[in-house]
HTML snippet that shows the backbone in 3Dmol.js (N, CA, C, O; Angstrom):
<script src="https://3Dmol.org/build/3Dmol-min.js"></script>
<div id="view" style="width:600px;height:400px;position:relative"></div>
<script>
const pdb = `
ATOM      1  N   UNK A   1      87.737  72.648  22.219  1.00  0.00           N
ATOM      2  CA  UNK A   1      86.757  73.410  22.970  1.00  0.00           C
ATOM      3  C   UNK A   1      87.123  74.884  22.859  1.00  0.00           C
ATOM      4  O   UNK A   1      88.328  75.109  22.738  1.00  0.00           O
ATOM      5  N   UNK A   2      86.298  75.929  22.879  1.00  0.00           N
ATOM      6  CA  UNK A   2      86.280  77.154  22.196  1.00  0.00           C
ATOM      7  C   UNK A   2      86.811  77.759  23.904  1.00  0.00           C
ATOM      8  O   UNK A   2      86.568  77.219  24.983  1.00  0.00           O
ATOM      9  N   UNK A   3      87.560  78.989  23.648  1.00  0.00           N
ATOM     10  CA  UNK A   3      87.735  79.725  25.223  1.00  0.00           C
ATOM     11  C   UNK A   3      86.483  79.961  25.711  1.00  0.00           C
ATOM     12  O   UNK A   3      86.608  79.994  26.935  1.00  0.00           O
ATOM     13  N   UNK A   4      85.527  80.114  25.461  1.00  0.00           N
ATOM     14  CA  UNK A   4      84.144  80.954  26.004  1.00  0.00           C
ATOM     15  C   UNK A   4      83.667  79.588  26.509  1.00  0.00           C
ATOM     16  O   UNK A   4      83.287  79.527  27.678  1.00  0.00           O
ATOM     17  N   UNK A   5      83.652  78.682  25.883  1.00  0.00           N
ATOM     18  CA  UNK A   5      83.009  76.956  26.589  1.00  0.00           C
ATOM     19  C   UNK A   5      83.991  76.966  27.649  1.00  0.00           C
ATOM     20  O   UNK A   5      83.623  76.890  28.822  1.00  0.00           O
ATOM     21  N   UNK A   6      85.553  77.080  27.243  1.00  0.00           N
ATOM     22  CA  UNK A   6      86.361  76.385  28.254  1.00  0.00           C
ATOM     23  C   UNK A   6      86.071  76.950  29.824  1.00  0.00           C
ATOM     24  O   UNK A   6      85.981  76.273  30.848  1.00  0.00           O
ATOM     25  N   UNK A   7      85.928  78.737  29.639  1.00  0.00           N
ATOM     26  CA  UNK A   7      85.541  79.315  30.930  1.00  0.00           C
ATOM     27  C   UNK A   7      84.057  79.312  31.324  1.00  0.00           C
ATOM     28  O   UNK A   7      83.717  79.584  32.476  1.00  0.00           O
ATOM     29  N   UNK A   8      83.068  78.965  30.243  1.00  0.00           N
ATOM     30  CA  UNK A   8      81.327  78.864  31.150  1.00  0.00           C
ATOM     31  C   UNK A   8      82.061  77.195  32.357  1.00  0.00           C
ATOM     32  O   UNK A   8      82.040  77.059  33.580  1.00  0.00           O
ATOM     33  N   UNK A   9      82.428  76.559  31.605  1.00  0.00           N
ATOM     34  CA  UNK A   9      82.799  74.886  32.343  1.00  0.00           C
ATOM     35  C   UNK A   9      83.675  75.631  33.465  1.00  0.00           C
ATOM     36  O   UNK A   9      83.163  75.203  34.499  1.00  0.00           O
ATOM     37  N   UNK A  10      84.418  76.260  33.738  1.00  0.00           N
ATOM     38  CA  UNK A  10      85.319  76.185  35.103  1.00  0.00           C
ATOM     39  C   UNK A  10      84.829  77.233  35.676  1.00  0.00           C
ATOM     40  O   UNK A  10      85.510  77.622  36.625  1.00  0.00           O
ATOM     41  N   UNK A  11      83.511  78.090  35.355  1.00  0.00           N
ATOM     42  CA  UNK A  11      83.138  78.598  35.985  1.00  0.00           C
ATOM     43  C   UNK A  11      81.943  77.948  36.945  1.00  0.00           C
ATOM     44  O   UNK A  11      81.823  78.201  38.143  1.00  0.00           O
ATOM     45  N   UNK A  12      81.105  77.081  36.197  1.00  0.00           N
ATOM     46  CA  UNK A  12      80.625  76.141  37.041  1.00  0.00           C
ATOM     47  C   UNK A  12      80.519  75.042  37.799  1.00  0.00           C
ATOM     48  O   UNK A  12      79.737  74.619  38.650  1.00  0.00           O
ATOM     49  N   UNK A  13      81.979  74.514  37.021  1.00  0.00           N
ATOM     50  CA  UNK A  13      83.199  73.791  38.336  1.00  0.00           C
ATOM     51  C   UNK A  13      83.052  74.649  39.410  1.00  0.00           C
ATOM     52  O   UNK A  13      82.517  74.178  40.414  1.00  0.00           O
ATOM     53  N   UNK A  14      83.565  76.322  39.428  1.00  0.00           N
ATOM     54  CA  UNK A  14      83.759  76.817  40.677  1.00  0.00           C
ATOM     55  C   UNK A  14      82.417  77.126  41.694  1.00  0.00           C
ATOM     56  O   UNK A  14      82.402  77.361  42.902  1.00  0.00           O
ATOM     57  N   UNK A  15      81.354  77.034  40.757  1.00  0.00           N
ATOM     58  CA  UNK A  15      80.799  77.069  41.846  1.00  0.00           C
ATOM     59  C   UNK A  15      79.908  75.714  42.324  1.00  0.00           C
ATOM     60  O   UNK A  15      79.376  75.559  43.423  1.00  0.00           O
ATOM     61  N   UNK A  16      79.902  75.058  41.520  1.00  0.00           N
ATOM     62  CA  UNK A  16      80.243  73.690  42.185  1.00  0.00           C
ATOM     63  C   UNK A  16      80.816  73.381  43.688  1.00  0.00           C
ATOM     64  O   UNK A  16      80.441  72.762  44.683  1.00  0.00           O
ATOM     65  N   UNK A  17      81.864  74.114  43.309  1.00  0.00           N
ATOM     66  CA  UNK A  17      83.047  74.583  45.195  1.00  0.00           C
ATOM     67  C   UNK A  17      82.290  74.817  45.821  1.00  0.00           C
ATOM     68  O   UNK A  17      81.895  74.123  46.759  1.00  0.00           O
ATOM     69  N   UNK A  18      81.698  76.298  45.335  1.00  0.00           N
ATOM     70  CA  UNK A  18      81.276  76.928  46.666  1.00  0.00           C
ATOM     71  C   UNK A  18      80.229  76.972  47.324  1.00  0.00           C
ATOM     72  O   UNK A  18      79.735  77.693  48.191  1.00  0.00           O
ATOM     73  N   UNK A  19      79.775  75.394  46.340  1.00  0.00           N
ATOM     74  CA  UNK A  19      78.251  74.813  46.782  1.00  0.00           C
ATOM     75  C   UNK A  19      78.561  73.701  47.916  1.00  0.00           C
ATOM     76  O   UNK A  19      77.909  73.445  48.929  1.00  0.00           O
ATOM     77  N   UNK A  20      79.800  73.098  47.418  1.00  0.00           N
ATOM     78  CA  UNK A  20      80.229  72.157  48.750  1.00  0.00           C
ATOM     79  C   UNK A  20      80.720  73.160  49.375  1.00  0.00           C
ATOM     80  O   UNK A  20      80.475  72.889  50.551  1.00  0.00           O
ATOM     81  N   UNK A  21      81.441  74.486  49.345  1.00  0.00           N
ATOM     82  CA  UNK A  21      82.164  74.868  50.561  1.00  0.00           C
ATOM     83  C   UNK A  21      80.791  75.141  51.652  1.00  0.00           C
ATOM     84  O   UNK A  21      80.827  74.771  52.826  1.00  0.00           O
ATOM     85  N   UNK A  22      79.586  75.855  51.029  1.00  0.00           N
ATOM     86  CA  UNK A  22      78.912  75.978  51.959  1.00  0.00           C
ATOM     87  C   UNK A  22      77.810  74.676  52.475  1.00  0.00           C
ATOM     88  O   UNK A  22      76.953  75.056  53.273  1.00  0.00           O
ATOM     89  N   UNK A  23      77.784  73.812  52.248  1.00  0.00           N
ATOM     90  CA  UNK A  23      77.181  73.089  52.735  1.00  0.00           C
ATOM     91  C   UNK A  23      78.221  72.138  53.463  1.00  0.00           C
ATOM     92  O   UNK A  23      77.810  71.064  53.903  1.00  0.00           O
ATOM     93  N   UNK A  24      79.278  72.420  53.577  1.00  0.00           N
ATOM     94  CA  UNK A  24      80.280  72.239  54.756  1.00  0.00           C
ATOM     95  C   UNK A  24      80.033  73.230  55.692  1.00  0.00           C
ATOM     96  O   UNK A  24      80.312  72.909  56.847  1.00  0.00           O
ATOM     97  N   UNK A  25      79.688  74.095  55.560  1.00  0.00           N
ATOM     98  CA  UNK A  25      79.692  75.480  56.906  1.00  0.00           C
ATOM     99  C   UNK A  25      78.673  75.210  57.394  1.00  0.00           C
ATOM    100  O   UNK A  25      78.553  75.098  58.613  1.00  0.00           O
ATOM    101  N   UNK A  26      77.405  74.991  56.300  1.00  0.00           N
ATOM    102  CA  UNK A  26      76.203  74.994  57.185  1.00  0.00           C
ATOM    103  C   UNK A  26      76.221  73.640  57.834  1.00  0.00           C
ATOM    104  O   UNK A  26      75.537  73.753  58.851  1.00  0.00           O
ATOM    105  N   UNK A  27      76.697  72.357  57.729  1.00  0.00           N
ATOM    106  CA  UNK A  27      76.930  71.591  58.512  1.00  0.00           C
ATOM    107  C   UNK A  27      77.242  71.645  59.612  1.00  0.00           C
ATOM    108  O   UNK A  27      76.724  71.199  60.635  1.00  0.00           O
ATOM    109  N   UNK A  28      78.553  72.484  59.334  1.00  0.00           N
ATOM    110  CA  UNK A  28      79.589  72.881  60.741  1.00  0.00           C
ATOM    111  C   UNK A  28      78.424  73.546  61.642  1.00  0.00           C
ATOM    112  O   UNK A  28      78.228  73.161  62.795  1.00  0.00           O
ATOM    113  N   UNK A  29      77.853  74.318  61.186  1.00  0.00           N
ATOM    114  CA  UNK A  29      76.932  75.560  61.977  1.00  0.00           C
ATOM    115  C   UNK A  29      76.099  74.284  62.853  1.00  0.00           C
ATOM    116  O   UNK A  29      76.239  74.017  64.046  1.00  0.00           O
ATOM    117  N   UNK A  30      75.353  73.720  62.021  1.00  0.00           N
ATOM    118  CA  UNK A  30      74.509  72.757  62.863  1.00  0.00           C
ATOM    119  C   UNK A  30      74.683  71.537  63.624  1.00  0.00           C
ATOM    120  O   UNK A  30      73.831  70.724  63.982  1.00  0.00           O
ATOM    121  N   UNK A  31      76.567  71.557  63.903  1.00  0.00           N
ATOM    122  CA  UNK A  31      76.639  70.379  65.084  1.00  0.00           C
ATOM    123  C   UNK A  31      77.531  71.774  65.870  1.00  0.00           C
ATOM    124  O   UNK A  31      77.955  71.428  66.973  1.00  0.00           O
ATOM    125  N   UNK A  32      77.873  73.213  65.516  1.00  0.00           N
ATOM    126  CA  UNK A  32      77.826  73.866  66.885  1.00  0.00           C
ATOM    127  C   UNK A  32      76.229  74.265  67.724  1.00  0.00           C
ATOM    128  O   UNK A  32      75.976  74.891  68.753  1.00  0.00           O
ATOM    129  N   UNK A  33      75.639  73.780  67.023  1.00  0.00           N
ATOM    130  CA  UNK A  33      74.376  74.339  67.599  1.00  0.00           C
ATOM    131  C   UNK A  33      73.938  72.890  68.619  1.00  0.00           C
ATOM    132  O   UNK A  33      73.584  72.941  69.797  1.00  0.00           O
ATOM    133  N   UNK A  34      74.069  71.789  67.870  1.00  0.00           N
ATOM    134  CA  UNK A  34      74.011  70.680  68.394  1.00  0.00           C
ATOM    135  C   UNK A  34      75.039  70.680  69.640  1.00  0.00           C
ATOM    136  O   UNK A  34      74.563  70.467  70.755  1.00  0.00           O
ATOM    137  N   UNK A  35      76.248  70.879  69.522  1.00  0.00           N
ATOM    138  CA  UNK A  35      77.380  71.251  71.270  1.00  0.00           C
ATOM    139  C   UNK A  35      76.475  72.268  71.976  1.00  0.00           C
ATOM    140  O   UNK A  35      75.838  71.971  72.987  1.00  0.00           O
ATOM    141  N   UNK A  36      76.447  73.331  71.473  1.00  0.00           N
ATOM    142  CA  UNK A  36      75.588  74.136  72.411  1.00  0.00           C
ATOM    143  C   UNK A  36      73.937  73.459  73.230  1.00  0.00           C
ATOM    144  O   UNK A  36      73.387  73.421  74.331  1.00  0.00           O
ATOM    145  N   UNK A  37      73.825  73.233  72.494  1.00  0.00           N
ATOM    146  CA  UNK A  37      72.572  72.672  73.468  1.00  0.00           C
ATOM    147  C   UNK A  37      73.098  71.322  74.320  1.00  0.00           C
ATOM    148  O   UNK A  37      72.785  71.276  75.509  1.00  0.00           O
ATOM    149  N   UNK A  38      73.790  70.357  73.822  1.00  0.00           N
ATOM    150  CA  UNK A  38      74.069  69.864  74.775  1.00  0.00           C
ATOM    151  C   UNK A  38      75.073  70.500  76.189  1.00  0.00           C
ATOM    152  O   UNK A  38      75.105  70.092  77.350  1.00  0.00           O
ATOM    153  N   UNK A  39      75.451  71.072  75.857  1.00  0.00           N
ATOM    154  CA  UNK A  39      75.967  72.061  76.721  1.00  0.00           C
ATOM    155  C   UNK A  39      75.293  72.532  77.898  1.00  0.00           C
ATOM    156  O   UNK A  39      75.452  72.332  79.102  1.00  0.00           O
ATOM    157  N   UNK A  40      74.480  73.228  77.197  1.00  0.00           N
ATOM    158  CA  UNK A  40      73.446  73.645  78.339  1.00  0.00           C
ATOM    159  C   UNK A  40      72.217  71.991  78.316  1.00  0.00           C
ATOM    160  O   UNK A  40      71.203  72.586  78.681  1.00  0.00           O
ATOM    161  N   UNK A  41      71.993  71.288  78.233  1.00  0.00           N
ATOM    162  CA  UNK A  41      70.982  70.856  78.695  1.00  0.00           C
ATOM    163  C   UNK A  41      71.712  70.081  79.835  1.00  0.00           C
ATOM    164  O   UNK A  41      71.278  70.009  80.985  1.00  0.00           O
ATOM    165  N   UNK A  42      73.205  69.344  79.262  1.00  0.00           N
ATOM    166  CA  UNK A  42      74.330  68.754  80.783  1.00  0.00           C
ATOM    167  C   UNK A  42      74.250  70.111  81.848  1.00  0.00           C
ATOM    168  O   UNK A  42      73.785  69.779  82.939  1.00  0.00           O
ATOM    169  N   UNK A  43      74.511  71.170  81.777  1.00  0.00           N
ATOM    170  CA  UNK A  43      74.384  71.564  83.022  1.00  0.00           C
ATOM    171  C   UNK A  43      72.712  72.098  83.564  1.00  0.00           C
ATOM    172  O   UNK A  43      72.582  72.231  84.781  1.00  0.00           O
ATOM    173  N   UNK A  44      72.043  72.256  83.080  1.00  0.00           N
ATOM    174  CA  UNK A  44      70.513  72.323  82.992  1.00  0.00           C
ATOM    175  C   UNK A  44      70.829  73.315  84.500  1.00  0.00           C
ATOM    176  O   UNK A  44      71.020  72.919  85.650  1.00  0.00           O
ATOM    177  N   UNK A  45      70.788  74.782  83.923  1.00  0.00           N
ATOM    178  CA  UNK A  45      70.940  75.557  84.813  1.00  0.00           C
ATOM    179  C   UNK A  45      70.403  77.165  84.158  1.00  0.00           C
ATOM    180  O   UNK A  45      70.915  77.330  83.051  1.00  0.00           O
ATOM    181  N   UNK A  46      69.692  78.114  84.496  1.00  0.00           N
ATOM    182  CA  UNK A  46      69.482  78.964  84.032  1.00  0.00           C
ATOM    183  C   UNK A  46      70.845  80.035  82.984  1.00  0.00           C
ATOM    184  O   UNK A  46      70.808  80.660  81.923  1.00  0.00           O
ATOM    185  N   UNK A  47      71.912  79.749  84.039  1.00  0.00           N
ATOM    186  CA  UNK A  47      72.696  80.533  82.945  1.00  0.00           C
ATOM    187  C   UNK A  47      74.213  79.785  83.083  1.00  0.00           C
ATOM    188  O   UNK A  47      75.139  79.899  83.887  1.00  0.00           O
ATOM    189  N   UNK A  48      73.918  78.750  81.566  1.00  0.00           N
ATOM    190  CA  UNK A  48      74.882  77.877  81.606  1.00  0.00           C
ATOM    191  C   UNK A  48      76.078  78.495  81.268  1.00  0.00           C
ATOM    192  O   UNK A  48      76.085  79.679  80.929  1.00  0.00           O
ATOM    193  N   UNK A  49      77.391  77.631  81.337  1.00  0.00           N
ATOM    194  CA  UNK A  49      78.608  78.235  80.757  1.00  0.00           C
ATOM    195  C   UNK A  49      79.210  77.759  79.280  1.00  0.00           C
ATOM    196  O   UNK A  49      79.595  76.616  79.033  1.00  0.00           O
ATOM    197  N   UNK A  50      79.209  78.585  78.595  1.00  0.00           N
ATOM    198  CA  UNK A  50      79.812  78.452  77.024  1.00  0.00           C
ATOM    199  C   UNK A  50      81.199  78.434  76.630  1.00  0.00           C
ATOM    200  O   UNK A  50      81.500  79.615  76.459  1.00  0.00           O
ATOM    201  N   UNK A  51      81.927  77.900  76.462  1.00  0.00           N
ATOM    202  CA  UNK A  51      83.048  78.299  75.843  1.00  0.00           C
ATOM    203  C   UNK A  51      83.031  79.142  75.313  1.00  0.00           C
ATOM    204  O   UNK A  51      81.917  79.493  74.924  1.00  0.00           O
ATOM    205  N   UNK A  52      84.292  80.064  74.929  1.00  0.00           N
ATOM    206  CA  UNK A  52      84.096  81.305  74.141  1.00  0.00           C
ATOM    207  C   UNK A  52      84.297  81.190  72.816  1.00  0.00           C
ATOM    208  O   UNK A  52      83.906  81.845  71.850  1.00  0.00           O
ATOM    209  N   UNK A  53      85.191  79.941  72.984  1.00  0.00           N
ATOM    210  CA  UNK A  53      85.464  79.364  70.980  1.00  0.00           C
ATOM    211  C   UNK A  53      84.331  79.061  70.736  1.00  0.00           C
ATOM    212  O   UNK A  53      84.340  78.622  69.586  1.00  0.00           O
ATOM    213  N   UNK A  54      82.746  79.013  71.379  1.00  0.00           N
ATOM    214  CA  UNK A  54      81.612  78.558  70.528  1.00  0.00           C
ATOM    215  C   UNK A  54      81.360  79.461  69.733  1.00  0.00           C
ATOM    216  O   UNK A  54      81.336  79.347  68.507  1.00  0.00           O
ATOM    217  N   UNK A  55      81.103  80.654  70.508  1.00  0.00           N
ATOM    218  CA  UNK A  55      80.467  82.199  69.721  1.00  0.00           C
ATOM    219  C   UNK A  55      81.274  82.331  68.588  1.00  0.00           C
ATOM    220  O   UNK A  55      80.747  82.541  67.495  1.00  0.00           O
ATOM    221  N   UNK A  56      83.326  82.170  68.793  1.00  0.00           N
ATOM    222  CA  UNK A  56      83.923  82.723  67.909  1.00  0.00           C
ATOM    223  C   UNK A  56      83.770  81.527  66.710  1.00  0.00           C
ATOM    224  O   UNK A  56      84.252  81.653  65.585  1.00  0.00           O
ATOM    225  N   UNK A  57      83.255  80.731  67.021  1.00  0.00           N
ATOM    226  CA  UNK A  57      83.337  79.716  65.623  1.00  0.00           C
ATOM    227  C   UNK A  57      81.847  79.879  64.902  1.00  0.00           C
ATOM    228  O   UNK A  57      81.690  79.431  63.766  1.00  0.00           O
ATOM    229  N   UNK A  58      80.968  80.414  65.471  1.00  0.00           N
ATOM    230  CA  UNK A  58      79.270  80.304  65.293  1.00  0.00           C
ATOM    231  C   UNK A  58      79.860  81.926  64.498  1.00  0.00           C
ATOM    232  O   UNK A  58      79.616  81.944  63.292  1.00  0.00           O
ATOM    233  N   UNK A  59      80.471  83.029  64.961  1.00  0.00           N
ATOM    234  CA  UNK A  59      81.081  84.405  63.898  1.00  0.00           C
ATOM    235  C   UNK A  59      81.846  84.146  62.870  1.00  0.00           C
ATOM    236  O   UNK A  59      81.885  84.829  61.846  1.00  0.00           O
ATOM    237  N   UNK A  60      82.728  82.784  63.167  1.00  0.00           N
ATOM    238  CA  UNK A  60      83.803  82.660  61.916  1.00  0.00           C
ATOM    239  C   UNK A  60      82.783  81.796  60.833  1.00  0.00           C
ATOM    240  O   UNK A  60      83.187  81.859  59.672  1.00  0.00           O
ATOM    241  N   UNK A  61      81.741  81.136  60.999  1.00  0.00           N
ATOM    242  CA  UNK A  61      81.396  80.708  60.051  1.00  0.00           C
ATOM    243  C   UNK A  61      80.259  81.403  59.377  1.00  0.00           C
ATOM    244  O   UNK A  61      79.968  81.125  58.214  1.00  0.00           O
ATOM    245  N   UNK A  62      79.569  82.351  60.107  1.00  0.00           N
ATOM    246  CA  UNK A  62      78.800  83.694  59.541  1.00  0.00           C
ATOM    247  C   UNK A  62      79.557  84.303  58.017  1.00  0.00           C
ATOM    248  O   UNK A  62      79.269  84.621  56.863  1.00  0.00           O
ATOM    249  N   UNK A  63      80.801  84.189  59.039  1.00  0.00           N
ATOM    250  CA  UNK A  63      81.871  85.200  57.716  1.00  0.00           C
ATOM    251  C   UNK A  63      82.099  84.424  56.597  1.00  0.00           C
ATOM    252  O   UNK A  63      82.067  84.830  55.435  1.00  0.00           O
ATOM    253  N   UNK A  64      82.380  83.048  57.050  1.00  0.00           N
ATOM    254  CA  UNK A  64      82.420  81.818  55.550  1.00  0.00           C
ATOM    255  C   UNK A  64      81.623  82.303  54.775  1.00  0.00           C
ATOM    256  O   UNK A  64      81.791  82.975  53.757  1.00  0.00           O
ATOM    257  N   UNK A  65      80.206  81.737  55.578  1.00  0.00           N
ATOM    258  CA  UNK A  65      78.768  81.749  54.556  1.00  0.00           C
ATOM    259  C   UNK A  65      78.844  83.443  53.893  1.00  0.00           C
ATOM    260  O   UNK A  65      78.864  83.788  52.712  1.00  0.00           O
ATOM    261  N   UNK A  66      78.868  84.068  54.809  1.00  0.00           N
ATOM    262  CA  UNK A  66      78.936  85.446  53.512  1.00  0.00           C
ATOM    263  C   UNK A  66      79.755  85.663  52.547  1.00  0.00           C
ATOM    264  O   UNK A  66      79.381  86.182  51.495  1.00  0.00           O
ATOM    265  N   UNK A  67      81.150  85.245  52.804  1.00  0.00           N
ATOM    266  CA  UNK A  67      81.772  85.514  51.761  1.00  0.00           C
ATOM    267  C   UNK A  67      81.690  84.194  50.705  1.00  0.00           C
ATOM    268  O   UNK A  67      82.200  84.421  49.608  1.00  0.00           O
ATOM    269  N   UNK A  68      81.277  83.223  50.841  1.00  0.00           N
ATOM    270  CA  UNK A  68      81.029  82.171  49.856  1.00  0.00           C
ATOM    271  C   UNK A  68      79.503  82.328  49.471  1.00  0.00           C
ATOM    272  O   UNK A  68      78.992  81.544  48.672  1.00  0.00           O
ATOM    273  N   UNK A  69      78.758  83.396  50.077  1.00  0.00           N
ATOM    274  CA  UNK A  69      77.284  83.603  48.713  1.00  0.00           C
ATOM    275  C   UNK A  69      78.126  85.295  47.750  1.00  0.00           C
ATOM    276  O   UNK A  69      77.990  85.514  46.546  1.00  0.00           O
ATOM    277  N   UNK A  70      78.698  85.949  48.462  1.00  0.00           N
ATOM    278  CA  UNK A  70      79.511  86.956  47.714  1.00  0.00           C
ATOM    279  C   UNK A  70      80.069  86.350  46.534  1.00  0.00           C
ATOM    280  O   UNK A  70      79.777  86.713  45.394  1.00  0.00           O
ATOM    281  N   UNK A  71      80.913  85.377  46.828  1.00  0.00           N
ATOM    282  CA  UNK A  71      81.791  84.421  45.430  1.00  0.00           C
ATOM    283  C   UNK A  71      81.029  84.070  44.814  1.00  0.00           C
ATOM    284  O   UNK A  71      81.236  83.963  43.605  1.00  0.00           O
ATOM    285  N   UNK A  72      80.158  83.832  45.213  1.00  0.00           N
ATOM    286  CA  UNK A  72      79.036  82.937  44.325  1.00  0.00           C
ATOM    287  C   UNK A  72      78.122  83.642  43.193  1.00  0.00           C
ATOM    288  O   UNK A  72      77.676  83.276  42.106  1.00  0.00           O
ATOM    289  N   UNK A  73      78.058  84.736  43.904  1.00  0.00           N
ATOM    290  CA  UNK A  73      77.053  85.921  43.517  1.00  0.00           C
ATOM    291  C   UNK A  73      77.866  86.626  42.220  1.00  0.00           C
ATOM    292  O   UNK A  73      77.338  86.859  41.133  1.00  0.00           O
ATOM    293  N   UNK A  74      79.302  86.921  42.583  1.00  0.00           N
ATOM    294  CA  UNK A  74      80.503  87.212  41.683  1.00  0.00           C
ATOM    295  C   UNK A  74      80.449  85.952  40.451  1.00  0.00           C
ATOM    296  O   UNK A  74      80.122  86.197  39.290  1.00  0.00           O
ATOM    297  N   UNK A  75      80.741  84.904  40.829  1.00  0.00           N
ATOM    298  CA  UNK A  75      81.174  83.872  39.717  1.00  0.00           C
ATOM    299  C   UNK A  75      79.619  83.814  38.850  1.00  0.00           C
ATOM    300  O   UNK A  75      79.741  83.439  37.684  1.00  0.00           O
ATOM    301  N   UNK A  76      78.527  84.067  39.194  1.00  0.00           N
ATOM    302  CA  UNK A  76      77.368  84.063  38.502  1.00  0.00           C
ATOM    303  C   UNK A  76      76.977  84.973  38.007  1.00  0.00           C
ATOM    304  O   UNK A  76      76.227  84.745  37.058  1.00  0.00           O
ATOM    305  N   UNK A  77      77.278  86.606  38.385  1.00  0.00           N
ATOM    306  CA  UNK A  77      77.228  87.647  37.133  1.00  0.00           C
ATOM    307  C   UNK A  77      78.299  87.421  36.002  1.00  0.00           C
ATOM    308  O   UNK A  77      78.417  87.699  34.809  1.00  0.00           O
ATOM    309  N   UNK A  78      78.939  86.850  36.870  1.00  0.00           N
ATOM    310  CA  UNK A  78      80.295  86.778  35.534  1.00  0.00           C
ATOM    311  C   UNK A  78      79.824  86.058  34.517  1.00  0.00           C
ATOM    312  O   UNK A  78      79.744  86.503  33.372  1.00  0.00           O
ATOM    313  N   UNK A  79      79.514  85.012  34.827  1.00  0.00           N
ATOM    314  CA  UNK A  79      78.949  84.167  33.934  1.00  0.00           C
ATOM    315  C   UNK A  79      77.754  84.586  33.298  1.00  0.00           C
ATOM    316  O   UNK A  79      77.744  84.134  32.153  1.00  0.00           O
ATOM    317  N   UNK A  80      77.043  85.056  33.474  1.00  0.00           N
ATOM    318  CA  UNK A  80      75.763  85.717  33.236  1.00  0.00           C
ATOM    319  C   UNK A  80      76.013  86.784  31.825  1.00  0.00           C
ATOM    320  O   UNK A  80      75.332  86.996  30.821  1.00  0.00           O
ATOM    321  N   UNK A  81      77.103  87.219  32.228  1.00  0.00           N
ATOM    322  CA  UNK A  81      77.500  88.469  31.224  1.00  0.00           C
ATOM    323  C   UNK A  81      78.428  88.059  29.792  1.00  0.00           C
ATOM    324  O   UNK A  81      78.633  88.776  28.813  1.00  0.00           O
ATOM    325  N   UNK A  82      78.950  86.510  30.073  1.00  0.00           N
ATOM    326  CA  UNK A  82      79.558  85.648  29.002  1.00  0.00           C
ATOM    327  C   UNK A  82      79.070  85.561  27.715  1.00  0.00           C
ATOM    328  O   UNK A  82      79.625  84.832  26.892  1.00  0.00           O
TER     329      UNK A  82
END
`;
const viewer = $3Dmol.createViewer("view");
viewer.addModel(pdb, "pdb");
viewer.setStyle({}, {cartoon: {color: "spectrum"}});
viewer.zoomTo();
viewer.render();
</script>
């Protein structure tokens, strides 16, 4: 296999990754959204109480998803320019 085949292939191995990494996040995202509402619908009160690790995990995975369409965005000009 020629170097230029060997790296188009592990370049789309990688993003292969960062197609499961994010559809692991956006998962994650949508059973914190799923806690949150049950959250508030168990206390069914105008201004329920949140944990604070909800927000910081609903920000830490903002930052995933951006920096895994950044990688993504990177590993596909790269490739693009091969």
């Amino acid at each position: 296999m020629s170097g230029l085949a060997e790296i188009h292939q592990l370049l789309t191995a990688t993003q292969a990754g960062i197609g499961d990494g994010r559809a692991h996040a956006e998962r994650a995202r949508a059973l914190l959204g799923d806690a949150r509402r049950a959250l508030v619908d168990a206390q069914a009160k105008a201004d329920p109480w949140l944990p604070g690790q909800l927000a910081q995990a609903d920000e830490g995975l903002d930052h995933v998803l951006t920096r895994l369409a950044a990688a993504e965005d990177l590993v596909s000009g790269y490739q693009s320019r091969l």
